[in-house]
C-alpha positions as CSV (number, residue, x, y, z in Angstrom):
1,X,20.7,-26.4,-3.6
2,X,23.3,-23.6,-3.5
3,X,22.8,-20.6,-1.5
4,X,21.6,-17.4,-3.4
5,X,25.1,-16.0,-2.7
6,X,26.7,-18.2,-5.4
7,X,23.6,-18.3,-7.4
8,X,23.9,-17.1,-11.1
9,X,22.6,-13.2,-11.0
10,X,19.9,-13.4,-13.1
11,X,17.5,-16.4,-12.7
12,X,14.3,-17.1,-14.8
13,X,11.3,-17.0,-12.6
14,X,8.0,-19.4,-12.4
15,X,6.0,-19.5,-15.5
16,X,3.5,-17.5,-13.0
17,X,5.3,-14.7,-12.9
18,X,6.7,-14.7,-16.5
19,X,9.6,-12.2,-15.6
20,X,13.2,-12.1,-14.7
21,X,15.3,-11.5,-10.8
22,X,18.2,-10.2,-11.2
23,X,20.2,-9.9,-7.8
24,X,23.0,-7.9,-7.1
25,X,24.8,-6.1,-4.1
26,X,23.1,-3.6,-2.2
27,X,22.8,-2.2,1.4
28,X,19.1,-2.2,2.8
29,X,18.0,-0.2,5.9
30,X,15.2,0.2,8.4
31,X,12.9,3.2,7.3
32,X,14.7,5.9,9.4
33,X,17.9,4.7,7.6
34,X,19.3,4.1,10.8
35,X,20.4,0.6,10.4
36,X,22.0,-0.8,7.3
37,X,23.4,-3.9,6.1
38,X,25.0,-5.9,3.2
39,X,22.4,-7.8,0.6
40,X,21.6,-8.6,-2.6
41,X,18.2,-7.3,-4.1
42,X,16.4,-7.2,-7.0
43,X,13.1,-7.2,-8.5
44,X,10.4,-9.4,-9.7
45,X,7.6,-8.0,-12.4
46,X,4.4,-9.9,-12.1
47,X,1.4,-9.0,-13.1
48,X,-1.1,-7.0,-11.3
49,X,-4.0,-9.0,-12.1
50,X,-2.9,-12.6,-12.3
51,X,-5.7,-13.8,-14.4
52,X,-4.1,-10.7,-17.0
53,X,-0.6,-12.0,-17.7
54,X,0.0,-10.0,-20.5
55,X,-1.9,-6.6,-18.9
56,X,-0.1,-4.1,-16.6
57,X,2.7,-5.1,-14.7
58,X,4.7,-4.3,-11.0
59,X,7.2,-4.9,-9.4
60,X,8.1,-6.7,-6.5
61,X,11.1,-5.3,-4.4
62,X,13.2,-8.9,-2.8
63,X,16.3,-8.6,-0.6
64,X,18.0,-11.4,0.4
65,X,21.0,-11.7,3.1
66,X,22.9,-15.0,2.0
67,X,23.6,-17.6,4.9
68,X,26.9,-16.4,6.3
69,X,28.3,-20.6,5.9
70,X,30.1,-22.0,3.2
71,X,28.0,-24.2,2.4
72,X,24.4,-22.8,2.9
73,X,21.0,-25.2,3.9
74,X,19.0,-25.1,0.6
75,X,15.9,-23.9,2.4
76,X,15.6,-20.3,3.1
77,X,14.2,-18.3,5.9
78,X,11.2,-16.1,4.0
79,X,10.6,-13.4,6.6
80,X,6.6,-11.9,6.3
81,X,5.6,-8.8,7.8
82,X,3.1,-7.1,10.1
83,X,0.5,-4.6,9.2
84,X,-1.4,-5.1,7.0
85,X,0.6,-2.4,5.1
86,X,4.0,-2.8,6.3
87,X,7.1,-3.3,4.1
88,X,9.5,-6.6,4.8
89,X,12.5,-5.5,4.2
90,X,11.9,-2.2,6.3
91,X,10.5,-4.1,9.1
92,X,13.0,-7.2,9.6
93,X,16.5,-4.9,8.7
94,X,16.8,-3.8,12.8
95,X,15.2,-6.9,13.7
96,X,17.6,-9.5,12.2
97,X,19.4,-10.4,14.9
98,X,16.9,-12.2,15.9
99,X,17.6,-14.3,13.0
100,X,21.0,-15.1,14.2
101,X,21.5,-18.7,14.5
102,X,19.2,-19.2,11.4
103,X,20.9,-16.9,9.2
104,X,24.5,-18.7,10.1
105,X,23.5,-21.9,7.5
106,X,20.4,-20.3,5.6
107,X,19.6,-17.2,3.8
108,X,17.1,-15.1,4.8
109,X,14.9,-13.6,2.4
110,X,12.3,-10.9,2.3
111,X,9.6,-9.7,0.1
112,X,7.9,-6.0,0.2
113,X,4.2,-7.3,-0.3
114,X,2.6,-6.2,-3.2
115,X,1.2,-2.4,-2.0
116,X,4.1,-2.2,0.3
117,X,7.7,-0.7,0.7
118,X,9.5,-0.9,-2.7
119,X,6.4,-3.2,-4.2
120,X,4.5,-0.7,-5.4
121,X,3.6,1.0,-2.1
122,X,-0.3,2.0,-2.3
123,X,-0.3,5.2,-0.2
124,X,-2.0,8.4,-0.3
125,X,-1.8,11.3,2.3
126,X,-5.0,9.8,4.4
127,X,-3.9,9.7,8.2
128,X,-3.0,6.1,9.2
129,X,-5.0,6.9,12.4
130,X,-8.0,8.2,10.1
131,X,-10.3,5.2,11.2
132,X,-9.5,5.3,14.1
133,X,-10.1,8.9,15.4
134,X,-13.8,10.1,16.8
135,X,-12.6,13.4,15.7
136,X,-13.5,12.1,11.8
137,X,-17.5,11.7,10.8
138,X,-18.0,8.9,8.6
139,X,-19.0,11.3,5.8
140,X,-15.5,13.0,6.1
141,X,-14.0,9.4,6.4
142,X,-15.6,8.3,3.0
143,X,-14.4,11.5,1.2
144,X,-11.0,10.5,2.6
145,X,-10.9,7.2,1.0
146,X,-12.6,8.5,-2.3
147,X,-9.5,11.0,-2.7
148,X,-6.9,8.7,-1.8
149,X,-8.7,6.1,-4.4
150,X,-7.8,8.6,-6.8
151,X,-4.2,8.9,-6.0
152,X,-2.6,5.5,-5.6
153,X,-0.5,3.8,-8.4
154,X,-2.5,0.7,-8.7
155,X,-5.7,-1.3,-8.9
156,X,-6.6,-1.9,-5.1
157,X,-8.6,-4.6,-5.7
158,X,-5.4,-7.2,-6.7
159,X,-3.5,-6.3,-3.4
160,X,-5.2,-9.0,-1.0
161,X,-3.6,-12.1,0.7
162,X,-4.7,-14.0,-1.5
163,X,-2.9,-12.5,-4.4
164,X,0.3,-12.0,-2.6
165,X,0.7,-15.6,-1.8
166,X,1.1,-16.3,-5.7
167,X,4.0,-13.6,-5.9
168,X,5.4,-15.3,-2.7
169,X,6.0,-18.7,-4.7
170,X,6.8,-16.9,-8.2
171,X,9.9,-15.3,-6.2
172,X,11.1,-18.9,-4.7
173,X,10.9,-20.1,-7.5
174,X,12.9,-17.3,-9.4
175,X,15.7,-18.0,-6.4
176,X,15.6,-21.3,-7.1
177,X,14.5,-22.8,-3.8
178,X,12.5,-26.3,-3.6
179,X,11.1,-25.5,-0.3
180,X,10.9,-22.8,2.1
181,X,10.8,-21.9,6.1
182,X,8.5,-19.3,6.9
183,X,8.0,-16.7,9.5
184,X,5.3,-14.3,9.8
185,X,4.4,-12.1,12.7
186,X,1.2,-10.2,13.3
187,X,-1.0,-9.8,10.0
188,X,2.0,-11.5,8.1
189,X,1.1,-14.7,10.0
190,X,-2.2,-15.0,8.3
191,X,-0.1,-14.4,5.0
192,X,2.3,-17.5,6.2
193,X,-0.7,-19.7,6.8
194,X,-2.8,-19.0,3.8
195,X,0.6,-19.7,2.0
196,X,1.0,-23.1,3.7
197,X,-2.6,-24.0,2.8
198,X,-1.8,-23.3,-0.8
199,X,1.5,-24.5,-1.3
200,X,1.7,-26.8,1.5
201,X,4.7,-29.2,-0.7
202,X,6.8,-26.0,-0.7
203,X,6.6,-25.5,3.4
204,X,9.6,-26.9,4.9
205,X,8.3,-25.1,8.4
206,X,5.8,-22.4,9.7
207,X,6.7,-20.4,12.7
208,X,3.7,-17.6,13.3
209,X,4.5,-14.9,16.2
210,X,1.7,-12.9,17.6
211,X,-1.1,-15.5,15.4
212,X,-4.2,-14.3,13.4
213,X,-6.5,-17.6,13.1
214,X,-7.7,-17.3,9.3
215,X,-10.9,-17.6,10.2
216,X,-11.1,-14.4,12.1
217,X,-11.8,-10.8,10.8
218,X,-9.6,-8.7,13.3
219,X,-10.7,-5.0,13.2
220,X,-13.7,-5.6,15.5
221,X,-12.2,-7.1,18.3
222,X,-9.3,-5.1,18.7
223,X,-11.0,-2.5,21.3
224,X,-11.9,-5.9,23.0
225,X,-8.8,-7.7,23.6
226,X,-7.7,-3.7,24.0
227,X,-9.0,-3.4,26.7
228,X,-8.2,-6.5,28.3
229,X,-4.6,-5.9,28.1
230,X,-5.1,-2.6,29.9
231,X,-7.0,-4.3,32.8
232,X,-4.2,-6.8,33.0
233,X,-1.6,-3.4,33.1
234,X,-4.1,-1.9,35.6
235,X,-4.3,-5.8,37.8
236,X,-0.2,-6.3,37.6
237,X,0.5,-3.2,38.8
238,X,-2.0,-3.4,41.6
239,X,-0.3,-6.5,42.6
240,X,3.4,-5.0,42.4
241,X,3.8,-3.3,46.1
242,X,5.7,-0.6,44.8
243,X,3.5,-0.2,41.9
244,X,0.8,0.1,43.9
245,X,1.9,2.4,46.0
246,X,3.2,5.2,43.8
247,X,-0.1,4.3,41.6
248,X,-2.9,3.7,43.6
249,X,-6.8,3.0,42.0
250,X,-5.0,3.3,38.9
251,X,-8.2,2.5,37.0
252,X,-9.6,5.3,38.4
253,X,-7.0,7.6,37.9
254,X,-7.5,6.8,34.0
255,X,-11.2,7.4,33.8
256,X,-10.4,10.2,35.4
257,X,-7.8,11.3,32.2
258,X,-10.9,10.0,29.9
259,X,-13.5,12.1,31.5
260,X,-11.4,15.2,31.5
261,X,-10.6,14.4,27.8
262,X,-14.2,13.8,26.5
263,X,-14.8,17.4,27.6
264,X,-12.2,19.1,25.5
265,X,-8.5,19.0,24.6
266,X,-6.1,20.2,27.2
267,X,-3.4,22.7,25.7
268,X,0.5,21.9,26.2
269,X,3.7,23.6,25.1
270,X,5.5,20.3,24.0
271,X,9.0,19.8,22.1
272,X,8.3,17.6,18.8
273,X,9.8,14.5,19.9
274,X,11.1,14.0,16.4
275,X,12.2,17.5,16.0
276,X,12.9,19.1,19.4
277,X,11.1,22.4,18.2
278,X,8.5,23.6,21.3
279,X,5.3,23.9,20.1
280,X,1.5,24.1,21.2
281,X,0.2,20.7,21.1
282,X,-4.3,20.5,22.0
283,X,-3.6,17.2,24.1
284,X,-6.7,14.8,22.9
285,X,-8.7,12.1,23.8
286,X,-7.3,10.4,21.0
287,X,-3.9,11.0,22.3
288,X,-5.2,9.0,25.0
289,X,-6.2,6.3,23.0
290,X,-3.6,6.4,20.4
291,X,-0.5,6.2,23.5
292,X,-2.8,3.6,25.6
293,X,-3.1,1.5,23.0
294,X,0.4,1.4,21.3
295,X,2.2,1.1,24.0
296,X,0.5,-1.6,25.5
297,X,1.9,-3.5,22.6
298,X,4.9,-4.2,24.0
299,X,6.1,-5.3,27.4
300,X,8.6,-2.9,27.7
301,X,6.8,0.0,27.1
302,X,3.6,-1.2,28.8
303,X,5.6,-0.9,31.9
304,X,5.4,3.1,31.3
305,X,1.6,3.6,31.7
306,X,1.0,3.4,34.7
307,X,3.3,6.9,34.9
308,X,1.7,8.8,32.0
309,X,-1.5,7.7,33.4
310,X,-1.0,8.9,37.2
311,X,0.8,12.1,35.6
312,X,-2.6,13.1,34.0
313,X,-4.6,12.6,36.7
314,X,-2.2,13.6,39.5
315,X,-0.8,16.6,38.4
316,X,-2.7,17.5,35.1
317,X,1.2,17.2,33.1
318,X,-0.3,15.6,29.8
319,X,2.9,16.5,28.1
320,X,4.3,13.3,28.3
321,X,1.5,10.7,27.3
322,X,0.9,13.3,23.8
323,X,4.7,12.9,23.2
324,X,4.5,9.2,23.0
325,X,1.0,9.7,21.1
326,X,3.1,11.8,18.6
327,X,5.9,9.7,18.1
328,X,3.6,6.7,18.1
329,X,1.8,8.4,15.2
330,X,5.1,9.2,13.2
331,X,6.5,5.5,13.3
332,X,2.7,4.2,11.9
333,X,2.7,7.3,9.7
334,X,6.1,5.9,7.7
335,X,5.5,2.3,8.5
336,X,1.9,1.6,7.1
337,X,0.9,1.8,3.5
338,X,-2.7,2.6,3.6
339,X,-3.9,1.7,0.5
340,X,-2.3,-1.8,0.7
341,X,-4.0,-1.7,4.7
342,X,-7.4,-1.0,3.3
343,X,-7.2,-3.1,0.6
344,X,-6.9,-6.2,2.9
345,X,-9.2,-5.1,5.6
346,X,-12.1,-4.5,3.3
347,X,-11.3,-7.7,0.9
348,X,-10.7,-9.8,3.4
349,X,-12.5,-8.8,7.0
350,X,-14.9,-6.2,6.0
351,X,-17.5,-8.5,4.8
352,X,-17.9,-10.3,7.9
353,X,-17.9,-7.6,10.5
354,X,-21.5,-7.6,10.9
355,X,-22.1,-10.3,14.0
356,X,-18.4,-10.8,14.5
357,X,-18.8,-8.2,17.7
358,X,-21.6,-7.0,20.1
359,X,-21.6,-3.2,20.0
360,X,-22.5,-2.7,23.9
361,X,-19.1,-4.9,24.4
362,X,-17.2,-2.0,22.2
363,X,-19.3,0.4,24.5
364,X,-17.5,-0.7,27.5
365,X,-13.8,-0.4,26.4
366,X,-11.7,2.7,26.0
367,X,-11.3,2.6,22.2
368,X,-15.2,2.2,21.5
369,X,-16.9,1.2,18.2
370,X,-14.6,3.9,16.6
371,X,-12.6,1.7,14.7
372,X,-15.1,-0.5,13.9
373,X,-17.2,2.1,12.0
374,X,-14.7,3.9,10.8
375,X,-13.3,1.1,8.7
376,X,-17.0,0.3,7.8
377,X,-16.7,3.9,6.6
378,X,-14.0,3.5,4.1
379,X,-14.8,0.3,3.3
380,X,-18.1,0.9,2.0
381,X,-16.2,3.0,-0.9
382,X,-13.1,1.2,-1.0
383,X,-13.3,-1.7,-3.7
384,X,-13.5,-5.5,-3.0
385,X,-10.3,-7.9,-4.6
386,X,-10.1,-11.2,-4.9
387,X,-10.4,-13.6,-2.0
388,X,-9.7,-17.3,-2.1
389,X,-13.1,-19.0,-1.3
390,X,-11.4,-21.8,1.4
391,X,-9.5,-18.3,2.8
392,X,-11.3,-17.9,6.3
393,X,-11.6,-21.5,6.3
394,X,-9.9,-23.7,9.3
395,X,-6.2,-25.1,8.2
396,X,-5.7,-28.4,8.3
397,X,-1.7,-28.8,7.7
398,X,0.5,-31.5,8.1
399,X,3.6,-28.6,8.1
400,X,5.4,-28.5,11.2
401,X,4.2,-25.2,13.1
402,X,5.5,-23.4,16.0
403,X,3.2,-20.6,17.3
404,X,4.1,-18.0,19.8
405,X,1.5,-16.1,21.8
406,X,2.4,-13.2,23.8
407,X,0.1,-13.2,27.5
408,X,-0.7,-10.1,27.3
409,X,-1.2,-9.2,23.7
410,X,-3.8,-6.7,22.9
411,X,-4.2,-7.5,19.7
412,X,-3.7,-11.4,19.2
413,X,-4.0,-13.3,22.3
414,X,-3.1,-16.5,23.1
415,X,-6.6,-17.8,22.4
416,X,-6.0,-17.0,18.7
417,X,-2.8,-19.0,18.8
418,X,-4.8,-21.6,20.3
419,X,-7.2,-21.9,17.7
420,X,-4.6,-21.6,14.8
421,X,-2.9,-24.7,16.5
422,X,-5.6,-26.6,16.0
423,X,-5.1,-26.9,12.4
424,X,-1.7,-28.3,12.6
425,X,-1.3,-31.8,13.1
426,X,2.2,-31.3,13.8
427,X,2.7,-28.4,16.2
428,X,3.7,-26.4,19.5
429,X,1.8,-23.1,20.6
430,X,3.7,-21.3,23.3
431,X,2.3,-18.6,25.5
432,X,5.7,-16.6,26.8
433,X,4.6,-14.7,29.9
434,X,4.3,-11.4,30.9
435,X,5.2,-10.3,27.1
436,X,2.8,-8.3,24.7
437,X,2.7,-8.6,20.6
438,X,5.9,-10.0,19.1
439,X,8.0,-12.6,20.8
440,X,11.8,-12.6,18.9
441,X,13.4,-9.8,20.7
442,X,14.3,-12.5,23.7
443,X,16.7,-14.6,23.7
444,X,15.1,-17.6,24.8
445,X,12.9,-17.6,21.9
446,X,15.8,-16.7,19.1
447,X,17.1,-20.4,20.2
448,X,13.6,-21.9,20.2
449,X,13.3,-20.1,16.0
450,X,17.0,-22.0,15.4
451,X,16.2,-24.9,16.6
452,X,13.2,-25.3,15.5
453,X,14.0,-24.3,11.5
454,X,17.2,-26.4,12.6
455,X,14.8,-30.1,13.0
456,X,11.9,-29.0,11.9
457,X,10.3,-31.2,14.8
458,X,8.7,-29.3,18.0
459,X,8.9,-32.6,19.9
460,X,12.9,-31.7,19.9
461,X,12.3,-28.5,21.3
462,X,13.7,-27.5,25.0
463,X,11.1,-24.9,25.9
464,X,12.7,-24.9,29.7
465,X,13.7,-21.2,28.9
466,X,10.5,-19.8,28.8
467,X,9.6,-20.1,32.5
468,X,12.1,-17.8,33.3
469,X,11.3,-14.7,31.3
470,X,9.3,-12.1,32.9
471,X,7.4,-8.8,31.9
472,X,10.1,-5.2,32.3
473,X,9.5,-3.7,36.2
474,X,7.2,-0.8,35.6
475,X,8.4,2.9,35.5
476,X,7.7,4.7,39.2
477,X,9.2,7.5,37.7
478,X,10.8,8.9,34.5
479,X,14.3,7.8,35.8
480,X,13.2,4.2,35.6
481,X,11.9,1.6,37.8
482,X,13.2,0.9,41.2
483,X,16.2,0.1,41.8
């Protein structure tokens, strides 16, 4: 199989798909436009409801980045993305170095899911925090959704998992691939899996970062495991000396920030951090929520809380945690489609939310049931697609799988990894420690990706690495940690 750079340009695609991909050069770039590099894109019409072949049509925005060897592997690297509601391409551009010692003998390929980036993007001008904010009744949150209904460029109801696995396979077989690697991270991983379960002779590999287990609906345990990842923050630092000392009761000192929050905003003179222009910002306890919860998803800037928090509390300087709640905010604002978000969380998770969560647990964590009945808000408006009836089932694969778990994820912990594992007969689930959501920004596990895609055997696999990585020092002040 030739790589795609020495591919003809215009290939016919599956009868599935019924359309054409022509590929030709292009530069494609994170969603700031900040990072740019050399591809070869194109598009892919297919049509929006698959049982309509001949009814309306979209398109489905591919970029691929041909395998820098002469003579490529014949199996590509298809690259999934996060969200739900996140574009590919947009996502993985400042990422692929990660990809390195893949992308030397195979060519990595991405697809804007259907609803996202250049496929169609379903968006509207609801706030991507909109179901998430006790500021928003669930009247208010139902109008919302009614009026963005109204706006978006598609039939919401063909934008599920489900559906996007079909365009997935209708664009390898357009490039003219046999069989596939894949990698998925966050909600792509349910994507990856569902696609492995469906076209399980076209999965070379699987590799799934930061793991959804299919048969769980997410949005109700997120305050949950939430909330776990702060107590670990809270426990780690309290075990750090020097943590400790500059922070001390730093549980405390947060309920004391919630408290003071619950009772009304706080007023700051702020510069945008986007902007620079000073402005009046009414500091939140959203803000709280919104910076507590963000940045606990990496390790990195996990490492800052304990600061913001013991700023609050100490010396009532809120400034700093509603920055990083306002730049938070902008990156999800440009990052998540929310009619493609919706679409999947209502088709797909909605449905089973009743039981999946006891309300006095959501009671006891910082984000509280808010979520949960917020998307139970829009959800009760927002239509139900088309769902695969074995799609919340267990997998049972025989695909070789590699699954990475971050130890303090606040969103998938290892425990999900674990019980995605299960359905692979041929597998290895590692827990890399100290590290939140998303694992291939260290180096250890960039080799672990190559060589894995490399054998496609986990047994082969020299996980020695891992044991040395550890989570970033925390911040004891806004200089940095200690030196």
């Amino acid at each position: 199989m030739r790589s795609v750079l020495a591919a003809a340009l215009v290939l016919m695609a599956s009868p599935a798909s019924a359309g054409k991909l022509e590929l030709a050069a292009c530069r494609i770039s994170d969603m700031r436009g900040l990072v740019s590099i050399a591809a070869r894109c194109g598009k892919l019409a297919v049509p929006e409801d698959p049982d309509a072949p001949d009814g309306r049509r979209i398109e489905l925005a591919v970029a691929v980045v041909p395998a820098t060897a002469t003579r490529a592997k014949p199996d590509p690297l298809f690259l999934l993305a996060g969200g739900p509601g996140q574009g590919a391409i947009e996502a993985f551009v400042p990422a692929l170095d990660a990809f390195a010692g893949i992308h030397r003998e195979r060519d990595l390929v991405m697809v804007d899911q259907r609803g996202t980036g250049g496929s169609n993007r379903l968006d509207c001008d609801m706030p991507d925090d909109a179901a998430e904010s006790d500021e928003i009744a669930p009247a208010e949150l139902k109008k919302l959704a009614t009026e963005c209904l109204a706006k978006l460029p598609g039939r919401p109801q063909f934008y599920t998992s489900s559906i996007a696995v079909r365009d997935l396979d209708a664009v390898r077989s357009a490039l003219g691939y046999e069989r596939i690697n894949l990698f998925g991270g966050s909600y792509g991983t349910r994507v990856a899996q569902h696609y492995a379960r469906r076209y399980p002779e076209r999965t070379r590999t699987i590799t799934i970062d930061s793991v959804v287990p299919p048969q769980l609906p997410l949005a109700p345990l997120i305050a949950i495991e939430s909330q776990h990842a702060l107590d670990r923050v809270f426990a780690r630092c309290a075990a750090d000396p020097e943590c400790n000392a500059r922070f001390p009761a730093l549980a405390g000192q947060f309920a004391r920030v919630d408290a003071r929050l619950r009772r009304g905003p706080v007023a700051v003179s702020l510069p945008d951090p986007v902007t620079g222009e000073i402005g009046r910002v009414e500091v939140t306890r959203n803000h709280l929520v919104t910076t507590t919860r963000m940045l606990s998803y990496s390790a990195r800037t996990a490492s800052l809380l304990p600061l913001l928090i013991h700023e609050a509390a100490t010396l009532g300087n809120y400034g700093p945690l509603a920055a990083q709640a306002l730049m938070a905010g902008e990156d999800l604002e440009h990052m998540i489609a929310m009619g493609m978000h919706n679409s999947v969380v209502c088709s797909e998770d909605a449905p089973r939310f009743a039981g999946a969560v006891d309300r006095s647990a959501l009671e006891k964590t910082y984000i509280g049931p808010v979520m949960l009945d917020g998307m139970t808000a829009i959800c009760a408006v927002w239509p139900h697609g088309a769902v695969d009836a074995d799609f919340h089932e267990p997998l049972h694969s025989t695909v070789p799988a590699l699954l990475l778990s971050g130890e303090f994820d606040p969103a998938t912990p290892p425990d999900y990894g674990a019980a995605a594992a299960a359905g692979f007969e041929h597998h290895l689930h590692i827990v890399i420690p100290g590290q939140g959501h998303g694992q291939t920004g260290l180096p250890c596990v960039q080799r672990l990706l190559r060589d894995f895609v490399e054998s496609a055997d986990v047994r082969k696999l020299d996980t020695a690495c891992v044991g040395d990585i550890r989570p970033a020092p925390f911040f004891l002040s806004f200089s940095g940690s200690a030196p």
